[in-house]
C-alpha positions in Angstrom: -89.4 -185.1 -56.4 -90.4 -183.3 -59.3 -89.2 -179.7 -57.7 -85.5 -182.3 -58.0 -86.0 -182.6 -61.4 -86.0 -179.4 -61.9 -83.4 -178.5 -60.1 -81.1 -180.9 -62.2 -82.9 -179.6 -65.1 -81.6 -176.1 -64.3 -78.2 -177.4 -63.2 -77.8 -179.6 -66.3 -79.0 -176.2 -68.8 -76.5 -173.8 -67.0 -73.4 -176.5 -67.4 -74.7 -177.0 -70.9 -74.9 -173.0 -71.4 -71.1 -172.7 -69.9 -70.0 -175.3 -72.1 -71.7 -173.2 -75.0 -70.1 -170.0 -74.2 -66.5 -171.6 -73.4 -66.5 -172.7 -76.8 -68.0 -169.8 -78.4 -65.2 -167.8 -76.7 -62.5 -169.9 -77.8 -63.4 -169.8 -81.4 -63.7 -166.1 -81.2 -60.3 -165.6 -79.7 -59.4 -168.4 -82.4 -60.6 -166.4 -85.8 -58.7 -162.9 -83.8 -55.8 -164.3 -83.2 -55.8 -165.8 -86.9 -56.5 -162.7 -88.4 -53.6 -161.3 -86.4 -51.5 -163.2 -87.5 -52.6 -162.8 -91.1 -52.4 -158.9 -90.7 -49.1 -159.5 -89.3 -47.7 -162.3 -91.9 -48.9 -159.6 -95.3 -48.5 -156.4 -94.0 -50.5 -154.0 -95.8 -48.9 -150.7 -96.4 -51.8 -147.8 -97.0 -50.6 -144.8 -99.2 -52.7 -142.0 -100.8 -50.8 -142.7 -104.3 -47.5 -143.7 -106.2 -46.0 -140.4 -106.8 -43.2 -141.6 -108.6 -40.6 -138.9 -107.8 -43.3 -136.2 -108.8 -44.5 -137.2 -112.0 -47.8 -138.1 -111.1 -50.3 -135.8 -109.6 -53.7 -136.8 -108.3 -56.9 -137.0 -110.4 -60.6 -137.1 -109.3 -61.7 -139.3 -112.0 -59.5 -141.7 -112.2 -57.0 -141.6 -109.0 -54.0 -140.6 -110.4 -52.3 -139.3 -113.9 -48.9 -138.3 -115.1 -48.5 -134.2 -114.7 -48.2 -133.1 -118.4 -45.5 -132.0 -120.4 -43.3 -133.6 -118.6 -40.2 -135.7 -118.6 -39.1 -138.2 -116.3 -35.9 -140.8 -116.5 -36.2 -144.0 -115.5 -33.6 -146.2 -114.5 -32.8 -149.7 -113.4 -30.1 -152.4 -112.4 -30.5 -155.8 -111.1 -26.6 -157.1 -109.7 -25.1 -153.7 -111.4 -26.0 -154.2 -114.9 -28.5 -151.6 -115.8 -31.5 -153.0 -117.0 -33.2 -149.9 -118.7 -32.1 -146.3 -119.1 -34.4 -144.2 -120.4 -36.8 -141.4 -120.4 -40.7 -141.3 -119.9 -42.4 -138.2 -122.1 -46.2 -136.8 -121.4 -47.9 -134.4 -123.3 -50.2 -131.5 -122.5 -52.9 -134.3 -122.4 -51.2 -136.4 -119.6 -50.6 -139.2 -121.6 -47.7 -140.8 -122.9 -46.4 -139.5 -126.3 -46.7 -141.3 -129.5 -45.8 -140.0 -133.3 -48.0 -138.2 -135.1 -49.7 -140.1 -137.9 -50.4 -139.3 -141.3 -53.6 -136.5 -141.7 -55.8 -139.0 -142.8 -54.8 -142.4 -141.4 -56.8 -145.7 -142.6 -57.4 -147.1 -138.8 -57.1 -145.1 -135.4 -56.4 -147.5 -131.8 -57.2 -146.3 -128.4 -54.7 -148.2 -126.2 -55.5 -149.0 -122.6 -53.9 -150.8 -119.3 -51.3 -150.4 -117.4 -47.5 -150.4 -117.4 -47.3 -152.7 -120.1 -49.0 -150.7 -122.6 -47.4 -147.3 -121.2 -44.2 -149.4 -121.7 -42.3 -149.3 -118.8 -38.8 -149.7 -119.2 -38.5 -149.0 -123.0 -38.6 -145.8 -124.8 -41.2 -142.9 -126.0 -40.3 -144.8 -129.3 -40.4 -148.4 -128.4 -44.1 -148.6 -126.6 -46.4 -150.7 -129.0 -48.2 -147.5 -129.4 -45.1 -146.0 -131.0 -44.4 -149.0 -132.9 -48.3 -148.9 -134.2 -47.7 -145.6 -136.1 -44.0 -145.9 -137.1 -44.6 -149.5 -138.6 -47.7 -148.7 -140.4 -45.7 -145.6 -141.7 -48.2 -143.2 -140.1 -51.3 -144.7 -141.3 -52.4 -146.2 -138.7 -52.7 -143.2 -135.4 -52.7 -144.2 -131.9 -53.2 -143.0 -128.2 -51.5 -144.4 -125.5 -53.8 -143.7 -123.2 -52.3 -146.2 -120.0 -51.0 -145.6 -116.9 -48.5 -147.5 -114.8 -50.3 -149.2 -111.9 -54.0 -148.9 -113.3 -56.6 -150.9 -114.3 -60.0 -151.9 -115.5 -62.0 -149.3 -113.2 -59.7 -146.7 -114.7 -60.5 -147.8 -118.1 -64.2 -147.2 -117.3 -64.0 -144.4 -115.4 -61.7 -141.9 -118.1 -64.5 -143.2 -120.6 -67.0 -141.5 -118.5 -65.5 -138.7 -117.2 -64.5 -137.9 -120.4 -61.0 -137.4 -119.6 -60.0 -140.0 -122.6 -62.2 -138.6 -125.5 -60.9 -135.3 -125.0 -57.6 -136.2 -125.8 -57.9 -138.3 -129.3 -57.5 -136.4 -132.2 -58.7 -139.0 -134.6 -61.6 -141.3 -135.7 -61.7 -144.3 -133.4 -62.0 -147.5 -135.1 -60.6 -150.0 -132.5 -59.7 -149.9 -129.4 -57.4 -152.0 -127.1 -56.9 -153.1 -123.2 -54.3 -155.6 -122.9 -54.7 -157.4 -119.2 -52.4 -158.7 -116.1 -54.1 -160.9 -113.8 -53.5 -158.6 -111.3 -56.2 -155.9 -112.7 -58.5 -158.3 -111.2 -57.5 -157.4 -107.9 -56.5 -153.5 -108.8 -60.5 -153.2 -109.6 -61.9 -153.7 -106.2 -58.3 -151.9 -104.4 -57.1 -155.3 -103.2 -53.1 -155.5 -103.8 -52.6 -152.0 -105.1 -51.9 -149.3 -102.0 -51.3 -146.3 -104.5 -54.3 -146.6 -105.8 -56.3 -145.7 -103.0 -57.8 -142.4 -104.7 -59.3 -144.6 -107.4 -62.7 -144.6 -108.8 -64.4 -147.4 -106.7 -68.0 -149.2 -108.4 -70.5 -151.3 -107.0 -72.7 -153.4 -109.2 -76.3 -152.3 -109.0 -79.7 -154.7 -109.2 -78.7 -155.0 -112.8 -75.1 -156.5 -112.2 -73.6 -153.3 -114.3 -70.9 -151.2 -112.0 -72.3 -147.7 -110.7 -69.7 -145.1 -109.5 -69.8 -145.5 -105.4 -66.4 -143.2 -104.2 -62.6 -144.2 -103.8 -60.9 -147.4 -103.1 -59.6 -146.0 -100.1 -63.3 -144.7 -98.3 -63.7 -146.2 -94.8 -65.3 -150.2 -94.9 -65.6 -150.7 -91.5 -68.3 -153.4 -91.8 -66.3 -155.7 -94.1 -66.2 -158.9 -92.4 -63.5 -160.2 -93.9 -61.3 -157.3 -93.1 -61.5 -159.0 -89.2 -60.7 -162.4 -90.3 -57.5 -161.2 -91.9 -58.5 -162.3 -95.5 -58.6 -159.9 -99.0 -61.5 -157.5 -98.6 -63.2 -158.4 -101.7 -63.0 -162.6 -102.8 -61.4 -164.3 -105.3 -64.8 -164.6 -107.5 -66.3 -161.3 -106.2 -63.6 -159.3 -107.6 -63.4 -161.1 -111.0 -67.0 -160.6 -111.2 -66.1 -157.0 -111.0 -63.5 -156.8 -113.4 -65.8 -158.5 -116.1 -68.4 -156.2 -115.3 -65.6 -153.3 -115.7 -64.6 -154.1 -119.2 -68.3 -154.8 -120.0 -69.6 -151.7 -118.9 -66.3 -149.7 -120.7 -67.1 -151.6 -123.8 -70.6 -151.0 -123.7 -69.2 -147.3 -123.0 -66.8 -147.1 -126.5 -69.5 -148.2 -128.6 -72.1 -145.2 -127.3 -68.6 -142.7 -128.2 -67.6 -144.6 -131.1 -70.3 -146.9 -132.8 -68.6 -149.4 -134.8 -65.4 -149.4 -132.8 -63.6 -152.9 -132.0 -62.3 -153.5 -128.7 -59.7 -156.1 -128.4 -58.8 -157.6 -125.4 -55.1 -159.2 -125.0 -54.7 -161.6 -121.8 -51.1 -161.3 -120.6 -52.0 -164.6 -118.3 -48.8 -166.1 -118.4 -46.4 -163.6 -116.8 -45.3 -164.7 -113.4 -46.6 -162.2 -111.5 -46.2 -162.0 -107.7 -49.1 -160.4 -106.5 -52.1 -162.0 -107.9 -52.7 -165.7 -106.5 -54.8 -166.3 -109.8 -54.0 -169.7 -111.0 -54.4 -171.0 -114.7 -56.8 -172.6 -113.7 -58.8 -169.4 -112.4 -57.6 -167.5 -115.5 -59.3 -169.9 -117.8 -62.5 -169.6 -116.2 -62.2 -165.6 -116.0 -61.6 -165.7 -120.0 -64.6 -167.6 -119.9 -66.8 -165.4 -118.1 -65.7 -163.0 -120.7 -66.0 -164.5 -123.6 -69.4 -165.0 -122.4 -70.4 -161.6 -121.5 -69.4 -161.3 -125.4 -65.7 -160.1 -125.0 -63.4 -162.9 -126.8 -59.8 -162.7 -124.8 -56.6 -162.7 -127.3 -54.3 -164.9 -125.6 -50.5 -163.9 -125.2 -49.2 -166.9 -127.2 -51.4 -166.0 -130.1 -49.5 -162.5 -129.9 -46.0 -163.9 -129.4 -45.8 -167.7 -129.3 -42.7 -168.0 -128.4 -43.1 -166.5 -125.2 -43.7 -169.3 -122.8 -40.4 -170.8 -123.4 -38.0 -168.5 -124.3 -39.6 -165.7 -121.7 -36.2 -164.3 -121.3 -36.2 -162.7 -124.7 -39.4 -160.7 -124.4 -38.7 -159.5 -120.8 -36.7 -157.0 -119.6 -34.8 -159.0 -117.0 -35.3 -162.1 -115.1 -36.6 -160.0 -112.3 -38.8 -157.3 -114.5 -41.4 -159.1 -116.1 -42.2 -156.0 -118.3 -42.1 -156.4 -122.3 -39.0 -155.2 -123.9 -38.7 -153.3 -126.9 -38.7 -157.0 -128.9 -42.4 -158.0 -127.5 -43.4 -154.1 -127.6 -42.8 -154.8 -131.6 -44.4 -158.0 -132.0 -47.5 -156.6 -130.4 -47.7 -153.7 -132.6 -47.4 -156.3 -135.8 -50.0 -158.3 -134.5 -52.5 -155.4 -134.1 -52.0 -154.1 -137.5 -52.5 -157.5 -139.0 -55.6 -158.0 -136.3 -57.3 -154.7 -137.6 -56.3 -155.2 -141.5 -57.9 -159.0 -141.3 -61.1 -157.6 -139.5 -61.1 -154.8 -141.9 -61.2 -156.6 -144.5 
């Protein structure tokens, strides 16, 4: 009787075991085929870098730069009416030219971000940078030192290699990185293929980022990767990008004590690449604020903005600040630094 009972024991365990592995299986074949059809749904297209019809060149610091000395026209129509006409000037330091300021000017800015600082789509004369000097009549000096596609890893990483304080040829007293929600992504290579050469960080034991190779090095044991979701998550990679600005802050203070940075959040652009909501947005600010950077919003900058969007764009379909919002931002920051100077 009892060698029965065992036998059923055995029987009943092995259909039991079957039943397990059937399952297992299916859910296995379930999360492949979903990531499939993830992959397949948000094709990700990988590219070394953007070369922008030559102008950039590769960089080992921070990805890529403009070549200097160079020119480069920029053109765009949306239903043939042209958009923007214009022409994109470097000098021998890579950057982005801006006027020459008086030789001793009250206040120097270091500007940083991406291509709404550079000022995509307006004029060497119409960036904010421009506008800084020429509205101050040259006593305030800038840098434009932003790059179209970048963001807060290479903010950190021209502050270390040097790269940035090479180029300024005055006394630093503020400094600032005006923010798209979709830096948060850029920092950990989620949503930006050119930027595959870019300086990748970890956090250490500390939580501060540490230099760990490119964006683009091999991750084969990224488990998201096979369940077809973003490499890095939603909170991971703002936790990244706060520690990015942190870190570079902590950075401009060692090369410049007593410099201000300033910190614009550009949150309300419609942007089509970020899946941040306000709601996310608000808490990132937070997390800033808290880590002792205070976010200027974009409606204290222009507050018209959220209604009347259409005036400060370049086009319905270009989200990029035109020569209009380019000007208010440069008023703004002259009265910013003259109230905090004062």
């Amino acid at each position: 009787m009892a060698s029965v009972r065992a036998v059923r024991s055995r029987k009943s365990w092995k259909h039991w075991g079957v039943l397990v592995a059937v399952n297992v299986a299916a859910i296995v074949a379930a999360v492949l085929a979903f990531a499939a059809w993830n992959r397949s749904k948000s094709p990700h297209v990988q590219v070394a870098w953007h070369d922008g019809g030559g102008f950039y060149e590769l960089a080992d610091d921070v990805g890529y730069i403009p070549r200097a000395n160079v020119q480069m026209k920029a053109r765009a129509e949306v239903d043939g009416r042209t958009i923007y006409d214009t022409v994109y000037t470097t000098g021998a330091d890579h950057f982005r030219i801006v006027p020459e300021a008086g030789a001793n000017p009250d206040a120097c800015i270091l500007l940083f971000g991406d291509s709404f600082t550079f000022g995509a789509g307006v004029g060497d004369s119409e960036t904010f940078a421009a506008q800084i000097v020429q509205r101050s009549a040259g006593k305030v000096a800038a840098h434009n030192f932003a790059v179209s596609g970048w963001g807060p890893h290479q903010f950190l990483a021209g502050l270390q290699s040097g790269r940035f304080p090479r180029a300024v040829r005055c006394k630093p007293t503020d400094a600032v990185y005006l923010m798209i929600p979709s830096h948060i992504w850029r920092a950990v290579g989620v949503v930006s293929p050119w930027g595959t050469n870019g300086p990748r960080y970890l956090l250490d034991a500390t939580g501060r980022p540490v230099r760990a190779g490119t964006l683009g090095d091999p991750d084969p044991w990224n488990w998201r990767r096979w369940l077809g979701l973003n490499a890095v998550s939603r909170a991971d990679a703002s936790q990244m990008a706060t520690a990015l600005l942190v870190e570079a802050k902590r950075e401009l203070e060692r090369l410049y004590p007593g410099i201000r940075l300033h910190v614009i959040s550009y949150r309300v652009v419609s942007w089509s690449d970020d899946d941040f909501t306000p709601e996310h947005m608000v808490a990132f600010e937070y997390d800033l604020q808290q880590a002792g950077l205070m976010p200027l919003p974009l409606e204290a900058i222009i507050p018209r903005y959220r209604f009347a969007q259409g005036d400060y764009i370049l086009a319905p379909t270009d989200f990029h600040p035109n020569a209009r919002a380019n000007r208010l931002v440069a008023d703004f920051l002259l009265r910013e630094i003259r109230h905090e100077s004062e």
